[in-house]
Each structure stands twice: as structure tokens, then as C-alpha cells.
N, C-alpha and C positions, 0 to 999 in steps of 0.2 A: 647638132652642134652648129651654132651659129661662123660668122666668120671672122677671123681674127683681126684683128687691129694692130696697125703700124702707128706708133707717133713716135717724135720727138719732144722734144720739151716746151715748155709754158714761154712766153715770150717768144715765140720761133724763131730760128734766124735762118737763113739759104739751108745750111746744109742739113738744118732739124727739118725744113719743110723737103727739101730735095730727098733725103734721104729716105724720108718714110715712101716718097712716089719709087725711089729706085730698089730700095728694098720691097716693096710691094712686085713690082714690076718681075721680080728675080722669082718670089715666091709662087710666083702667078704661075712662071714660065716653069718650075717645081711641082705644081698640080696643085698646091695649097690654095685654099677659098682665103682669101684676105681682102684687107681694103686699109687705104691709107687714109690717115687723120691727123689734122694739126690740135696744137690744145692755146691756141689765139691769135690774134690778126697778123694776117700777111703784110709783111713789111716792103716797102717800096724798090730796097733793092728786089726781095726777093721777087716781087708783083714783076721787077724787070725782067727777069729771066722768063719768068711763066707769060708774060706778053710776047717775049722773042720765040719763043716756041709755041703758040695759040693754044695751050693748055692752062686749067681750069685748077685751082689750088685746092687739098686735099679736104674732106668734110670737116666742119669746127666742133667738136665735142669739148663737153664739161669731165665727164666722167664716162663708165663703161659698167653695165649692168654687172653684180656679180658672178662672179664665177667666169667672166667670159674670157678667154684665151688674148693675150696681148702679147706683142714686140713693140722692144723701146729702142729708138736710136737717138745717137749722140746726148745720151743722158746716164746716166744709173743713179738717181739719187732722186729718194720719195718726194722731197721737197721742190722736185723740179717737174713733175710730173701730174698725171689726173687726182685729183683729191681722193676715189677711193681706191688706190694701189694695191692698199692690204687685201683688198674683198676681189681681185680678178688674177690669174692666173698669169704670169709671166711663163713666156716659153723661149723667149730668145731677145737677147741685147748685143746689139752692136753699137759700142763706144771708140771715144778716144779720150776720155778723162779719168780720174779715180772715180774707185770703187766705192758707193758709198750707200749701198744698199745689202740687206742680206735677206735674201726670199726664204730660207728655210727650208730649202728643195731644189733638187738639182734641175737645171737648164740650160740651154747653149748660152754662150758667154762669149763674146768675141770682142775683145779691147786690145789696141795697138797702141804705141807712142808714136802716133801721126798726130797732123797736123789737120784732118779731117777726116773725119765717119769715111765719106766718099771714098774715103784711099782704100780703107778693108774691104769697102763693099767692091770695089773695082777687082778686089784679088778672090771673093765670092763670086763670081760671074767667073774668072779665070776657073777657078777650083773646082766649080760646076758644070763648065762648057758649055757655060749660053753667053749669046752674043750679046754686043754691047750695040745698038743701033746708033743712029747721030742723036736721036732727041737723049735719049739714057745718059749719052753722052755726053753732052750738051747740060745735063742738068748735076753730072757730078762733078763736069769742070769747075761750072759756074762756084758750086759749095767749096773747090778747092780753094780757089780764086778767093773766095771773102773769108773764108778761114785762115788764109796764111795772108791778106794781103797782098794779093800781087805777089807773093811768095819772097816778102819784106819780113814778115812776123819771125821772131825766134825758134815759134812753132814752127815751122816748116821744115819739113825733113827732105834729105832725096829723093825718099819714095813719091813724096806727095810731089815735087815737082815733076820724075819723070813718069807718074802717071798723067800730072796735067797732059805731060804732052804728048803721048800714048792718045787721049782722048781728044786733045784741041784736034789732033791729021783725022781721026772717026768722026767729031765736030764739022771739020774743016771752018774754025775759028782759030782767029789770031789772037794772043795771051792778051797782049798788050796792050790792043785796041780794046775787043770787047770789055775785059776787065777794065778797065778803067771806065768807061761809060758805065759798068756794070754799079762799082763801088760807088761813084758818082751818084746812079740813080737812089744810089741809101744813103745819102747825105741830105737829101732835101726835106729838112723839119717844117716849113711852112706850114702844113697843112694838120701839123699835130700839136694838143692842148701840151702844156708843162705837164702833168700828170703822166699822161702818154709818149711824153720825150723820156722822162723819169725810169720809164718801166719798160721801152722799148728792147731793152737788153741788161737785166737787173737780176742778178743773183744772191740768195739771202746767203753770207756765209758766215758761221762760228768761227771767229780766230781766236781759238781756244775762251776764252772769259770774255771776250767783246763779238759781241752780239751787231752784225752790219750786214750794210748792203753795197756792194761793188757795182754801179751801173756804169754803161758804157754808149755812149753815141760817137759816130763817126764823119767826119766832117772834111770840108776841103778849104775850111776859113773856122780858123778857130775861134776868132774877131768876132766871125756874126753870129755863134753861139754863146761867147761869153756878153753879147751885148743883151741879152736874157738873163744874165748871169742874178739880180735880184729877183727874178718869178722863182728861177732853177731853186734859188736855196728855202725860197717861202713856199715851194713844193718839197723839197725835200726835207726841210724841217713838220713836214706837215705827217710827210712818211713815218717819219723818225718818233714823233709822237703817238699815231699811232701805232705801230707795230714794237715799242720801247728798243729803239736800236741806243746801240753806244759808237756807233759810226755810221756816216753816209758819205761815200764815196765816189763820187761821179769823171768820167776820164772822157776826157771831149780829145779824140783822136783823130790829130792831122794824116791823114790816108796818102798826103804826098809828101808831105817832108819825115814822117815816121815819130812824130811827138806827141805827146799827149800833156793837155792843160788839166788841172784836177782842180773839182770845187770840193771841200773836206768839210764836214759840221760834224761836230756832235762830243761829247765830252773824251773820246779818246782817239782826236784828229790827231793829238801828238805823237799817235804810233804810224801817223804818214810821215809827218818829221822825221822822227828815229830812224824809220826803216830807210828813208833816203838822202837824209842829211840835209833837207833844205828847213826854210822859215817859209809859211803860211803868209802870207799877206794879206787882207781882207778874204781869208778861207781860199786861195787859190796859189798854186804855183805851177812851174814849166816844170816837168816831168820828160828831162831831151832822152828819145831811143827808146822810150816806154808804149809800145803798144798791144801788147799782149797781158791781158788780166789772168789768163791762166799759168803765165810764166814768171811772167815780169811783177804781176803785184800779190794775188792771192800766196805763194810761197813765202816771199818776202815780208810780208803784214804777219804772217803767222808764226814766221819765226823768231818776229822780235817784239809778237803780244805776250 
């Protein structure tokens, strides 16, 4: 038997790449042969943390031979994961979102209503009795920290903040300093095509009969990504065509004042309208208090498609 596989999901973000190293990390310390793997490029926040610690980001896989034994974190849904899911063996998921998978056969299942993976796995290391070092620590801070925002997001529960800070004293980091340089360091687009801005954090979701895609970048000037704002939509019209969406929905989210600007295309942009009562102006409006896609907009797009 070969050794199992850790990932997260397609676009990684901190706490999909963190997580698989810290879940690997626990199974290791369990006697299980594993290995952690992402399923695409390490993002610059994340590239920050893994340079603050001089560790090495997890191996990049397409797919996973079949039959082979896998754990998923901070995902359950086929659509988010390796292309051939059906053909390899799930043995255990740790989430914080819905359910949106069904293997057919029983397996560990662990999903909480936190505000990141990091918080469950922090109570699996409890549950276990193995320690949590500073780097372990250090790196589920980190995925708390850009999951909830600075612990600004809706998501964010109790749990997740007093385990932040359970971990920042094992750390010995400051929330407030690090984090912010942290989120900072994932706001820097310079260096990436429209395409790759597009898909940095881009979820395909079904809101019932409308077929869309919810992408998200995060920013400290919303000014200097909206001055893009004609590539963004001749990318994302590009998307839209081909994958036949009936929404593209992009949220360029201020990380310090808690806003988020939305660029809308596509024939049922009016269900951004509806759901929030504003008018579209050349495809964009201020979205004030909205920075959570899993709270804030996925719910609300769906329940008034």
C-alpha cells in the first residue's frame, strides 16, 4: 500500500495548503505513511508564511493513481478537487463547509461550523495528545488569520479566535502585526496575468438554474484593482464563454476597511441586484460589510435564484 495523500482544494488558499502540511504532520505523528499535496500554485500570501517558517510547499499533483488512499481538507466537493475522485479512495475529510460529496462508503468525516479547517485540526492534536510545536503552530495561525480576516469575517466564531490565540503564545507571534503583513503579502497582483487574477480564488457554484462562478481577490486599494477593471471583465467574459456560465461574479475585497467592490457579467447579473438591492453601474457596485463569499454571498445569490 502505497502512501496516502493529504490535499486541499484546486486554487489553494493558506488554510488548503496549511492544512494538508498540518494534517499530515498529526498523521505522521499517528504512525500513518502520508504525504501532503496541493492541487495548484502557492499563492503569495500563502508563499508568506512558508518563507516566515523556511519550509517548502507541499508536492503539486494533477490527479492520484487509482485506487490510492486519500484525505481531503477544507473541501468535500468533487468539483473542487483532483479530476479523478471517483477512482481513489477517500479515508478521511476534514472540513468547514457543506457537504457536497457522497462516497458511497463509510469514512471519518470531520466538519465543524468554524471559520477554518485549522480550528478542527487544532482540537485533533488535543484529542490525540500530540503536541503542537511553534512551526504547526505558526502555520494553523496563519490559515486562521486569512480565513476569518483578522478575525473581521462573519465566519469567524470564538473557537477560531481563542484558538488563534492558544497558538500566537505556542507561536510567540503577535495577531495583529503578523496578520496584517501576512494578508498584505496576498494582495500583491503585480506579478499575475488577468487569467490568473480570475482563478486565484474562483469557485464554480450552481445557484439552483444559474450556472456561475463566485471569484474572489483581496486587496488593500480597491482603486488599483478596479483600474484593471476592463482586462478583469474581457477575462471573465472569456471564462463565461467558455465554460457557458450565466453569472461571473468577481468581489475585490478591501482586507482594511471590510468592503467589498463586485464586477457582475453575464445574463443573470440582476440576481446581484435583487439579492442586494443595489443598481449595477457599468457592471460594478460597493458591496459595504460584504467580505465573506461563503456567508455573505453564496446563501444569499441562492436564495433569491
Amino acid at each position: 500500500m502505497g502512501k496516502i495523500l493529504i490535499f486541499g482544494h484546486k486554487n489553494p488558499d493558506t488554510d488548503s495548503i496549511t492544512s494538508s502540511l498540518v494534517l499530515a504532520n498529526l498523521e505522521k505523528k499517528l504512525g500513518n505513511d502520508v504525504e501532503a499535496c496541493r492541487l495548484g500554485k502557492v499563492n503569495k500570501e500563502t508563499q508568506y508564511v512558508l518563507n516566515y517558517l523556511g519550509i517548502e510547499p507541499p508536492r503539486l499533483i494533477e490527479d492520484a493513481q487509482d485506487g490510492t488512499e486519500v484525505m481531503l481538507v477544507d473541501h468535500a466537493n468533487s468539483n473542487e478537487s483532483i479530476d479523478n475522485l471517483k477512482n481513489v479512495k477517500i479515508v478521511k475529510i476534514v472540513d468547514h463547509h457543506q457537504v457536497a460529496l457522497n462516497t458511497g462508503y463509510p469514512l471519518y468525516y470531520r466538519a465543524e461550523p468554524v471559520g477554518c479547517t485549522e480550528t478542527i485540526l487544532y482540537k485533533l492534536y488535543q484529542e490525540n495528545g500530540i503536541e503542537i510545536d511553534k512551526t504547526i503552530a505558526t502555520l494553523m495561525l496563519s490559515a486562521i488569520i486569512s480565513d476569518t480576516l483578522l478575525f473581521k469575517s462573519p465566519t469567524c466564531t470564538q473557537t477560531d479566535i481563542q484558538t488563534a490565540q492558544t497558538l500566537a503564545q505556542i507561536a510567540e507571534i503577535d495577531c495583529a502585526t503578523y496578520g496584517l503583513e501576512m494578508l498584505k503579502a496576498g494582495t500583491d497582483l503585480s506579478e499575475f496575468s488577468i487569467p490568473e487574477i480570475l482563478n486565484l480564488d474562483a469557485k464554480e457554484i450552481d445557484l439552483k438554474n444559474t450556472k456561475s462562478i463566485i471569484a474572489q481577490v483581496n486587496t488593500a486599494s480597491i482603486e488599483e484593482v478596479m483600474n484593471m477593471k476592463a482586462d478583469l471583465e474581457s477575462g471573465m467574459q472569456n471564462i463565461m464563454n467558455e465554460k457557458g456560465l450565466d453569472l461571473f461574479m468577481l468581489l475585490i475585497t478591501d482586507i482594511i476597511n471590510s468592503n467589498s467592490q463586485v464586477i457582475v457579467l453575464g445574463k443573470r447579473a440582476d440576481l446581484v441586484e435583487k439579492s442586494y438591492s443595489i443598481k449595477l453601474e457599468n457592471n460594478t457596485a460597493l458591496l459595504k460589510g460584504v467580505v465573506s463569499r461563503k456567508k455573505q454571498v453564496v446563501p444569499i445569490l441562492t436564495e433569491n435564484a
